[in-house]
C-alpha positions in Angstrom: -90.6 -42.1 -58.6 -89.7 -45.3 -60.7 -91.7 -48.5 -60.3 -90.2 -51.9 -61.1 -91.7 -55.0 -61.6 -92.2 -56.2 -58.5 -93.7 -53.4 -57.8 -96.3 -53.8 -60.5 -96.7 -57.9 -60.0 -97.4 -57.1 -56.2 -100.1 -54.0 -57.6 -101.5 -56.6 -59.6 -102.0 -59.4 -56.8 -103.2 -57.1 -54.6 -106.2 -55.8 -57.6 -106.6 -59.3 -58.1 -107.2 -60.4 -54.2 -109.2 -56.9 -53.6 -111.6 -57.9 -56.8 -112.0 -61.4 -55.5 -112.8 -60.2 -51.7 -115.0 -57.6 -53.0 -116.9 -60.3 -55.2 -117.3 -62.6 -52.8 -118.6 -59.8 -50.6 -121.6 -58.9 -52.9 -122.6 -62.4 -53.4 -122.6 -63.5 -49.0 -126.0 -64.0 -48.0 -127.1 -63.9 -51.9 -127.5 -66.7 -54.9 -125.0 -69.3 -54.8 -123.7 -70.0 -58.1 -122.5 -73.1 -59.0 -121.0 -74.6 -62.5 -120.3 -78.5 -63.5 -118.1 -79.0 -66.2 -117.5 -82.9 -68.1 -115.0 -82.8 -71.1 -113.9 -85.8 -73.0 -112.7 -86.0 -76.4 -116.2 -86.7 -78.1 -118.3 -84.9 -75.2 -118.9 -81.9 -73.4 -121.6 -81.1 -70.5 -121.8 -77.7 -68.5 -124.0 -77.2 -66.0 -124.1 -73.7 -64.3 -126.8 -72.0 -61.9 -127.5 -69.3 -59.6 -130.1 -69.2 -56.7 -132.5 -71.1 -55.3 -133.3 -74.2 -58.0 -136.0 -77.0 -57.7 -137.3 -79.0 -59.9 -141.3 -80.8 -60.4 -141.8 -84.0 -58.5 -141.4 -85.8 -61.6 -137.9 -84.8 -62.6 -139.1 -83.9 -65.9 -138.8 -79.6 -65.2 -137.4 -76.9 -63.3 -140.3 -75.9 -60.8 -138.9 -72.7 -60.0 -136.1 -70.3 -59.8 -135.6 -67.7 -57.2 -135.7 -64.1 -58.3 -132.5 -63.4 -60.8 -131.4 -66.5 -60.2 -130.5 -69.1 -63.8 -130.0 -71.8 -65.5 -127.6 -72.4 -68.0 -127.6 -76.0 -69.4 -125.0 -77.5 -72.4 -124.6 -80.8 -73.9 -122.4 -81.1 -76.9 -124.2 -78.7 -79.0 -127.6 -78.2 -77.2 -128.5 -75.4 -75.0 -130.9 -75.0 -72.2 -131.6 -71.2 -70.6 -134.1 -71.0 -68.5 -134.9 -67.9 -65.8 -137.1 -66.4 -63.6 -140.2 -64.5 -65.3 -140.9 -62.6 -63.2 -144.1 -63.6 -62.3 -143.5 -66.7 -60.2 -142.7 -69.2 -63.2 -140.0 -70.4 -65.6 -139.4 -69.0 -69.1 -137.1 -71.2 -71.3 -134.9 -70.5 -74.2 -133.8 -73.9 -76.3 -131.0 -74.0 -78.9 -129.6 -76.8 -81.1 -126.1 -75.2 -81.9 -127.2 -71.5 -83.1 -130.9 -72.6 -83.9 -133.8 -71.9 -81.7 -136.2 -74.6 -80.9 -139.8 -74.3 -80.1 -141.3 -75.4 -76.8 -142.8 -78.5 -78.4 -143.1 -82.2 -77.4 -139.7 -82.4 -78.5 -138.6 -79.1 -76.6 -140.0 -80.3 -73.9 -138.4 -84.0 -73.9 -135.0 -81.4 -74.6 -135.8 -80.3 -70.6 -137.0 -83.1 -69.3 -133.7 -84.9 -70.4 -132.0 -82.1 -69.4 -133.7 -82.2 -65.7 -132.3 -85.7 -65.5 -128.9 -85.3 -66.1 -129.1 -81.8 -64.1 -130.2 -83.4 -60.9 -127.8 -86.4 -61.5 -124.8 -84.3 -61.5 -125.7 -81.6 -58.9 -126.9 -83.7 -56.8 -124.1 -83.3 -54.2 -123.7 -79.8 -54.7 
C-alpha cells in the first residue's frame, strides 16, 4: 500500500480536528481560559487566565483564584504569576525581565497596577 499526499494532508486534518475536539472536550464544564494580547511597535500586554478570577473591592488584587486555575500577567518586560495556594489564597511570583521581585510596597503597587489594567481589558470577556 502507497500513500500519497493527500492522503497524508487529509491524516493530518483529521489529527488536527480529533486533537482540537478532544481538547475542547476535557475543558467543557471546566476553567475557561482566556488570553488578551496588545502589540504595537514600542509595547506589548498579554493577559491570560484560567478559572474562576475575582478581584478585592478595591481593584488593587486578585481576591481569589479557583482551584488550578492562573494568572499570567505581561507588560513590556514585567511579569505577574499568580495561582491558587492551595489553601484558599493567592501566591504571586513578580519578575522585571528575568529578575525576581520581592512582595514589597513596590511589588505590591506592580499588582495593583496590574489589577487595573487586568480588569480594564477583560472586562467584556
Amino acid at each position: 500500500m502507497t500513500i500519497n499526499k493527500k492522503d497524508m494532508e487529509k491524516s493530518g486534518i483529521v489529527m488536527l480536528v480529533a486533537g482540537i475536539v478532544t481538547l475542547a472536550a476535557c475543558t467543557l464544564g471546566h476553567h475557561h481560559h482566556t488570553t488578551v494580547v496588545e502589540k504595537s511597535n514600542n509595547h506589548y500586554l498579554k493577559i491570560e487566565y484560567s478559572g474562576d478570577i475575582s478581584f478585592n473591592n478595591a481593584g488593587t488584587a486578585i481576591a481569589s483564584i479557583s482551584r488550578n486555575g492562573y494568572v499570567e500577567y505581561q507588560n513590556d518586560d514585567k511579569k505577574l504569576e499568580a495561582k491558587n495556594d492551595g489553601h484558599g489564597g493567592v501566591s504571586y511570583e513578580l519578575y522585571e525581565g528575568y529578575d525576581k521581585l520581592p512582595l514589597d510596597n513596590k511589588g505590591k503597587e506592580f499588582i495593583a497596577d496590574a489589577v487595573r489594567i487586568m480588569i480594564e481589558k477583560t472586562r467584556h470577556h
